[in-house]
C-alpha positions in Angstrom: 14.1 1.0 6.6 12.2 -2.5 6.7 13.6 -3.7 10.0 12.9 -3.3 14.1 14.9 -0.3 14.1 12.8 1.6 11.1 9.3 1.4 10.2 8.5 -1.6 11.7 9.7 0.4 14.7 8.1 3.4 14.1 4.5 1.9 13.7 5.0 -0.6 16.4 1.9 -0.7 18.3 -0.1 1.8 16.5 -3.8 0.8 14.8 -5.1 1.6 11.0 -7.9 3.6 10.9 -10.1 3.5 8.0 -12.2 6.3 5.9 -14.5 6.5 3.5 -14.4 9.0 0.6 -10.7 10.0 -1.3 -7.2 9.3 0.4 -6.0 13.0 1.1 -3.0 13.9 -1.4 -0.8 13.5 1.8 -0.5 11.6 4.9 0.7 14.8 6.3 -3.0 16.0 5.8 -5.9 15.9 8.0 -7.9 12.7 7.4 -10.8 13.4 5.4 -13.9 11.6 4.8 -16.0 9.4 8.1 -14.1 7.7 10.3 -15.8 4.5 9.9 -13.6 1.3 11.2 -10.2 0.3 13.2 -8.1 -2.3 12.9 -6.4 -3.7 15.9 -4.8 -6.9 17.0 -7.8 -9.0 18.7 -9.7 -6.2 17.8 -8.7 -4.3 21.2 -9.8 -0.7 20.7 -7.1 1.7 21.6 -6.7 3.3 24.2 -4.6 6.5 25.3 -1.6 5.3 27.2 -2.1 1.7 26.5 -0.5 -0.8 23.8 -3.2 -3.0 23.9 -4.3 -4.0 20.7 -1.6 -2.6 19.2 -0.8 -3.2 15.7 2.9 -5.5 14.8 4.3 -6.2 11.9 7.2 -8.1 10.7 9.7 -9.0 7.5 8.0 -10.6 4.5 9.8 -13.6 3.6 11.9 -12.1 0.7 13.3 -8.9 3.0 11.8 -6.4 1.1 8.1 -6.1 2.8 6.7 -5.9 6.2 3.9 -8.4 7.1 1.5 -8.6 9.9 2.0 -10.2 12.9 -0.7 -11.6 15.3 -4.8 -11.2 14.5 -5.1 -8.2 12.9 -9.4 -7.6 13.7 -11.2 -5.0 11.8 -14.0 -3.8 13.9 -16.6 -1.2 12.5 -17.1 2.6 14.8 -19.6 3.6 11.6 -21.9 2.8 8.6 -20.0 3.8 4.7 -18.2 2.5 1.9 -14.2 2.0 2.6 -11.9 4.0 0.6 -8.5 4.5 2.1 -6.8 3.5 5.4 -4.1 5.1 7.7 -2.2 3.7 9.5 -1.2 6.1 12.7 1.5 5.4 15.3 1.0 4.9 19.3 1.3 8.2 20.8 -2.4 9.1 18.3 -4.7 8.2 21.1 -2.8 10.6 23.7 -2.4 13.4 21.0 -4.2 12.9 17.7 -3.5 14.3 14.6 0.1 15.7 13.6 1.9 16.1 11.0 5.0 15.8 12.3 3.9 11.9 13.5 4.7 9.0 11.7 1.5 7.5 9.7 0.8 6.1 6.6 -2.0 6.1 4.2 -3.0 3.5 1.8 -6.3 3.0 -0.5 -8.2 -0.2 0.9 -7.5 -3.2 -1.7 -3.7 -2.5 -1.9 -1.9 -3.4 1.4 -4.5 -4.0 3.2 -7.4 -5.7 1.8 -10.6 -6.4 3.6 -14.1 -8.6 2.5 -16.8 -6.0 2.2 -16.3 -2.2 1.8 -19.5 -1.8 3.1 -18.9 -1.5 7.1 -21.6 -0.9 9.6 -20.5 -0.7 13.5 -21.3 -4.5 13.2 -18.8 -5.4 11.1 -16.4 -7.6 12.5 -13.8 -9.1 10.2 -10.5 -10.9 10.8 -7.6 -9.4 8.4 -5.7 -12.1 6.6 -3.0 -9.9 5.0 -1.1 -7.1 4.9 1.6 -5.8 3.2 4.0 -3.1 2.8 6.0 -3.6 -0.2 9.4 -1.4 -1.0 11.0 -2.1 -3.9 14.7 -2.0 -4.2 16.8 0.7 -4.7 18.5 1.4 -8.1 22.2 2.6 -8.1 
């Protein structure tokens, strides 16, 4: 699930977007809440057709967790409080929002944790870490 071939795969090149307000019930929802920052590498904005910026990620030390990989650079579009993040694949930028797309949501402190929740379109701010944990599997 963890490796080049699964999520890591899936997400490969995509950006996190982050909201303010309440994470919707399902990352199969519309977002909801102001769009207010995105985090890129180098803090590239994306663009349609174009993996610059692009988001990668790679396995934690122990196997069980993707990391991030390169300079992950929040940079903010608007002025509000964070409250969640999702994370959308490539292809957003050419078609936006689908549920059938791979993304996932988070609430900002777990996974991805930023300095200040307050972001203006000032904010600039280098992400140090990133994580998505998956426990194992019980038989």
């Amino acid at each position: 699930m963890l490796t080049e071939f699964g999520l890591e795969r899936m997400m490969r090149f995509g950006h996190i977007r982050i909201y303010s307000g309440v994470q919707p019930v399902s990352a199969n929802a519309e977002a909801s809440g102001d769009l207010l920052a995105i985090v890129s590498t180098d803090g590239v904005m994306p663009q349609p057709g174009s993996t610059a910026g692009g988001l990668l990620m790679q396995m934690g030390e122990y196997g069980d967790r993707l990391v991030k990989r390169g300079n992950w650079v929040l940079k903010g579009v608007s002025t509000g409080y964070a409250g969640w993040w999702r994370f959308v694949e490539a292809g957003y930028m050419t078609q936006g929002y689908d549920a059938n797309r791979p993304k996932i949501d988070g609430t900002v402190g777990e996974s991805l944790q930023i300095g200040n929740l307050q972001i203006t379109p000032q904010t600039h701010e280098v992400i140090d870490d990133f994580l998505l944990y998956f426990p194992p599997s019980e038989v």
